[in-house]
N, C-alpha and C positions, 0 to 999 in steps of 0.2 A: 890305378895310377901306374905309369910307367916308372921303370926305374930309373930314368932318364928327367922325369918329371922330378922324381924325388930328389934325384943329385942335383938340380937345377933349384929348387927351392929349400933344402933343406943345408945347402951346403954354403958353410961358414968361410969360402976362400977369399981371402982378404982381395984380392983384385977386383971382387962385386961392391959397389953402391949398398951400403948396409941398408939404404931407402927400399933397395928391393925386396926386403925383405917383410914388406909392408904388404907387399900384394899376396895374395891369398892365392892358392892354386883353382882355377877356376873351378866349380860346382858342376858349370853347365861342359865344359872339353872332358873331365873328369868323365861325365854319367856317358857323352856321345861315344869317348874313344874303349870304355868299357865293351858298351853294345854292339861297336865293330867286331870284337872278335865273337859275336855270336850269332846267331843265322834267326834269321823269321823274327826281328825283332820291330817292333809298332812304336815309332818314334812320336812320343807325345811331349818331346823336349824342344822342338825346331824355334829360335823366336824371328823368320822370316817367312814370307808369303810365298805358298806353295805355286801359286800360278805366278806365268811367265808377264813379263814389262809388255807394256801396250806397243802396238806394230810399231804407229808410228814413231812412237820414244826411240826404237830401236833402230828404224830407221836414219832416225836424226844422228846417231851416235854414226853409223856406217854412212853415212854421210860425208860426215864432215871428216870423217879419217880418209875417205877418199879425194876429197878435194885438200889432204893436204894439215887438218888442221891439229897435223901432231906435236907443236909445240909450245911452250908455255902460255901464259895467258899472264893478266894483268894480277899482282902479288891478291889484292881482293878480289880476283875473281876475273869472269870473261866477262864485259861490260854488258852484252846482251843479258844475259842471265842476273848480272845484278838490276839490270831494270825492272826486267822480266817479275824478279821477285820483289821490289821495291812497289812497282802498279799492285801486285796479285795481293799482295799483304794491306797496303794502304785503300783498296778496296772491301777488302772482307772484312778489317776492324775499325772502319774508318777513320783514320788517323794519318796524318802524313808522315809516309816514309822516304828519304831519297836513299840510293846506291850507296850516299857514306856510310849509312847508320846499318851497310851488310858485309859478311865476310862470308866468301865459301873457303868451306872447308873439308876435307875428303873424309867425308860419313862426319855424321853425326857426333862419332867417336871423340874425333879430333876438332871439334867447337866445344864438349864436354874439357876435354883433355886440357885445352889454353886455360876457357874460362875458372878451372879448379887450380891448376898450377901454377896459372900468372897470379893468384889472390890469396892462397894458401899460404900461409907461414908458420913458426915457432910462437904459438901461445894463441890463434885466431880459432874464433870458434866456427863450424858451421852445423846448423841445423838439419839433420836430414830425416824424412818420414823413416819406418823400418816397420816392414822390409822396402828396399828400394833396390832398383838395378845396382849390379855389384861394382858398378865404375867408380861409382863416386866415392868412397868410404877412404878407398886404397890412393886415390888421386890427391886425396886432402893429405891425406896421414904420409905421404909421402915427401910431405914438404913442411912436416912438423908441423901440421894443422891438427886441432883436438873436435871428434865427428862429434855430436851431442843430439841421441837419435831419440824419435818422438813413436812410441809402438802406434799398430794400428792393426784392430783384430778385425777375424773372418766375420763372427756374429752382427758387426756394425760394418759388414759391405767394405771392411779398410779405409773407411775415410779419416781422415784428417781431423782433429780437431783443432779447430785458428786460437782459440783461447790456449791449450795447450802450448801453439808453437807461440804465439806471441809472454807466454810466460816464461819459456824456456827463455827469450831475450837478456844479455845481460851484459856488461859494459864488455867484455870479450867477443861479443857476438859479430862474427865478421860479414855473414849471408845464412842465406835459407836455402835450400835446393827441395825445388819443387819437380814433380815428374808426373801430369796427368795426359789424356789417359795415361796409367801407373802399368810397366814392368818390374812387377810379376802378375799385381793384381788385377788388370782392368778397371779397376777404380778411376770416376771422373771424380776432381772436388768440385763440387756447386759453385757459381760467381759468388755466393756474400764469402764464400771460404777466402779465394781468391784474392777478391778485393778487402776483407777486411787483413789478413794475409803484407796484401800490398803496401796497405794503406799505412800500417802500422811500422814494418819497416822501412821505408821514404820519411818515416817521422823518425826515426830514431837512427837515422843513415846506415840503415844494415843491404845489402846486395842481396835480389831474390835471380836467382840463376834457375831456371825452368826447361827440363827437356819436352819439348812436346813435340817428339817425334810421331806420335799416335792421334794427332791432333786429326786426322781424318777418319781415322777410325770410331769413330762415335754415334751409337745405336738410338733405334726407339726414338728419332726425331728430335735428340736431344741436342738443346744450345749448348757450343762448346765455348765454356770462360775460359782465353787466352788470358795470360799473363798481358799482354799487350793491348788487352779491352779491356782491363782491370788497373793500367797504372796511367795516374796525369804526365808523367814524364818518363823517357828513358834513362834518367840518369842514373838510377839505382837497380835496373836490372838488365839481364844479358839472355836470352831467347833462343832454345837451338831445336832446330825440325832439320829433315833430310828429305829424300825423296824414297828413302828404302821402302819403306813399309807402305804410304801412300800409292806410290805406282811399282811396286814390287823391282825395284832399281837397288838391293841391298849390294851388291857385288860390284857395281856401278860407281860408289863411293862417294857420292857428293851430299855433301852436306851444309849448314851454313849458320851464321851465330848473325840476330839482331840487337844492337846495344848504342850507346851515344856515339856518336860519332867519336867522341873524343877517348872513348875505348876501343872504338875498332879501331883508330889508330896505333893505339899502344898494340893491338894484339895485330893483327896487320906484319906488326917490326917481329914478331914472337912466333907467326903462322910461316916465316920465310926463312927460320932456323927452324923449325920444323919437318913440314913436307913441303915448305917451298909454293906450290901450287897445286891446286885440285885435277884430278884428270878433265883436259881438254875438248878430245870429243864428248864425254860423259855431261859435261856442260853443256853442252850444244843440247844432247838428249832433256838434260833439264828445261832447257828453253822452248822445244816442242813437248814437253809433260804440262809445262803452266798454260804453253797458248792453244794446246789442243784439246779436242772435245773430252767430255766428263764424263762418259758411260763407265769406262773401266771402274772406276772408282765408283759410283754407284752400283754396279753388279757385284764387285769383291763388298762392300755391307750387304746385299742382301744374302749373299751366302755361308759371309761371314756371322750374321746373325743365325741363319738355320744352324751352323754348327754350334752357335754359342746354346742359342734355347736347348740343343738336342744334350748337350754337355749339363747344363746344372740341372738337365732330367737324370741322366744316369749316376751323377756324384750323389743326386737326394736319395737316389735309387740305393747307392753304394754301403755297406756297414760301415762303422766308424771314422767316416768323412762327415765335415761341416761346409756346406757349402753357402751362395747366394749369387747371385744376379750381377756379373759385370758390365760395366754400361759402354766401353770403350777399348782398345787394345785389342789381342784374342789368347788373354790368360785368362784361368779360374787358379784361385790360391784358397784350396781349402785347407783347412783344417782338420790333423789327427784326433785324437785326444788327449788332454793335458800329459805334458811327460814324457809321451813317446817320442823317440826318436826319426824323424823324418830322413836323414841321412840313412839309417838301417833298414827304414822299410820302403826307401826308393831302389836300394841297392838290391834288397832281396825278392822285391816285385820284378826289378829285372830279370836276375839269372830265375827265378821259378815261371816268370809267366813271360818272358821277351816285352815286356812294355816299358820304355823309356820315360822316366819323369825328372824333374830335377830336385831335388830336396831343398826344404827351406833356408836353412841354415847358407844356403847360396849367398840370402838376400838381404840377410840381416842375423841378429843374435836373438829378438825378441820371437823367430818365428821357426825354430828347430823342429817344431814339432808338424811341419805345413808342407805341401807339395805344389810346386809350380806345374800348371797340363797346359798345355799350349795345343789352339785349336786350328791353327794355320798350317793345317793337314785337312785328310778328306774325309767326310760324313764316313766313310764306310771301313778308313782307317781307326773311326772315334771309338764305332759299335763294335768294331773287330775288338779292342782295347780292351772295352770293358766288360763284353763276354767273357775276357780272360781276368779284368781285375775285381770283376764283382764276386764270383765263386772263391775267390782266392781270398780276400778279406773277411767275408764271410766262416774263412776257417783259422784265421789271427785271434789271438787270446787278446787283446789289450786289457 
């Protein structure tokens, strides 16, 4: 960590929001800007897709900057694109959606960002799986929100258990936040998870807020249970996917939140004290990603599966890793062994062998001892890796 990092989080000058002091120095900037200053280093930390945005996506985006279309757009979005995704969604779960019940929003980030902050407050509970991407913990507790996290080990693939979270429920409970496919884990939850999940808080008026950015990413032919094929109505949850990870558009920024109309409104008045509006042309490019052909996205699974199968070969391969089978995303989160520090042996695989990982402790408190490998790198980046990290554990006492 820089020392600039450290003055920046460590430092008590009254002029800072004591809220900032909620947020955690990131695990993953930490492990990346370490590995900068080291040469020949095998980055198995990236959580963005290594191949480029489909032509015509990119196309569309230069496009529409050359005719012009560099200036704001409608506060919800450019109305092509809220259709665009209104058909694309009301087709795939079949359910009627119109352009009210959508908000773009620039990445994913900032759909996460409203829906945690606009609902968050002093005493509101929210339930979150753990490990879970590291946004949401620091988003709630920032606004005097109490996290009340549900663990979920490597041995049982990380799923969820519904009985679990619907017993965590309790008159404090303000939402659940769901995340499948799951950053760090790959983890799909099954539909009865879901819907029983759903069904449970719609009965007892609690908010399921679900990121399913990875919602295309989903292997082995397997159905993917939406939050939005799993509820009778919108009025108790809020829905957020991008187009990052899907069509490799991470940089691109658009994003977008599905919720009642009568919430996109409120959040609408909250997106325009914000960033105002999504990028422009990057909109347009959304609008040729929905209505253009689908090969991209079928070739990125099947290669995304070759890396994943060649991946929990070499971790079963690996000493003192626990692995198993991710069905969705392109993380594996295996397992140390009890005790050991993840944080110390991501650090020290670093500078001894140049391989980049993230340590668990990123993702949650119940998972110190686990490592996040992200496989949206190249087959030959994976086996370079673990040439170097298999002999080197092999010589760790644990």
């Amino acid at each position: 960590m820089s020392k600039a990092d450290l003055d920046f989080y460590e430092s008590e000058d009254p002029i800072w929001n004591p809220a900032l002091l909620t947020i955690p120095v990131p695990g993953i900037r930490r492990m990346v800007n370490l590995a900068a200053d080291l040469e020949d280093v095998i980055h198995l930390s990236i959580g963005q897709p290594d191949m480029s945005a489909p032509k015509h996506v990119v196309d569309a985006a230069v496009e529409a900057l050359q005719a012009g279309q560099t200036g704001y757009t409608m506060d919800a979005g450019l109305p092509e694109l809220l259709d665009a995704l209104a058909e694309y969604y009301s087709q795939r779960y079949q359910r009627p959606l119109s352009p009210e019940n959508i908000l773009i929003t620039t990445g994913a980030t900032e759909a996460i960002y409203l829906a945690l902050t606009a609902t968050s407050a002093p005493g509101r509970e929210f339930i979150v799986p753990d490990p879970s991407f590291m946004l949401y913990a620091p988003l709630i507790r920032m606004n005097g929100g109490i996290v009340k996290s549900i663990p979920t080990r490597a041995e049982n693939n990380h799923q969820l258990d519904p009985q679990e979270v619907i017993d965590a429920i309790d008159m404090n409970t303000y939402a659940i936040v769901l995340n499948s496919p799951s950053n760090p884990t790959g983890t799909i939850y099954p539909r009865e998870t879901v819907e029983a999940i759903v069904k449970e808080a719609a009965y007892r008026g609690v908010y399921v807020i679900s990121d399913e950015v990875y919602d295309h990413l989903v292997y082995d032919g397997r159905e993917y249970p939406s939050v939005l094929s799993c509820c009778s109505d919108l009025d108790h949850v809020m829905v957020v996917s991008s187009f990052s990870k899907t069509f490799s558009m991470a940089g691109m920024r658009i994003g977008w939140m599905i919720a009642s109309q009568g919430a996109i409104r409120k959040l609408r008045r909250y997106h325009m004290f914000t960033t105002t509006v999504a990028n422009t042309p990057c909109q347009w490019a959304g609008v040729a990603a929905l209505k253009g052909p689908r090969d991209f996205v079928d070739g990125m699974l099947v290669e995304y599966t070759r890396r994943r199968d060649r991946l929990v070969e070499l971790v079963n391969e690996t000493p003192h890793l626990t692995g198993y089978t991710p069905e969705g995303a392109f993380y594996l989160f295996p397992s140390l062994p009890e005790g050991i520090d993840g944080d110390n042996v991501a650090l020290r695989m670093l500078k001894e062998t140049r391989v980049c990982t993230i340590a668990g402790n990123t993702f949650g408190d119940s998972c110190s001892n686990a490592l996040r490998i992200s496989y949206s790198t190249s087959l030959d980046n994976i086996e370079r890796a673990f040439e170097r990290i298999i002999p080197w554990m092999k010589k760790q006492d644990f």
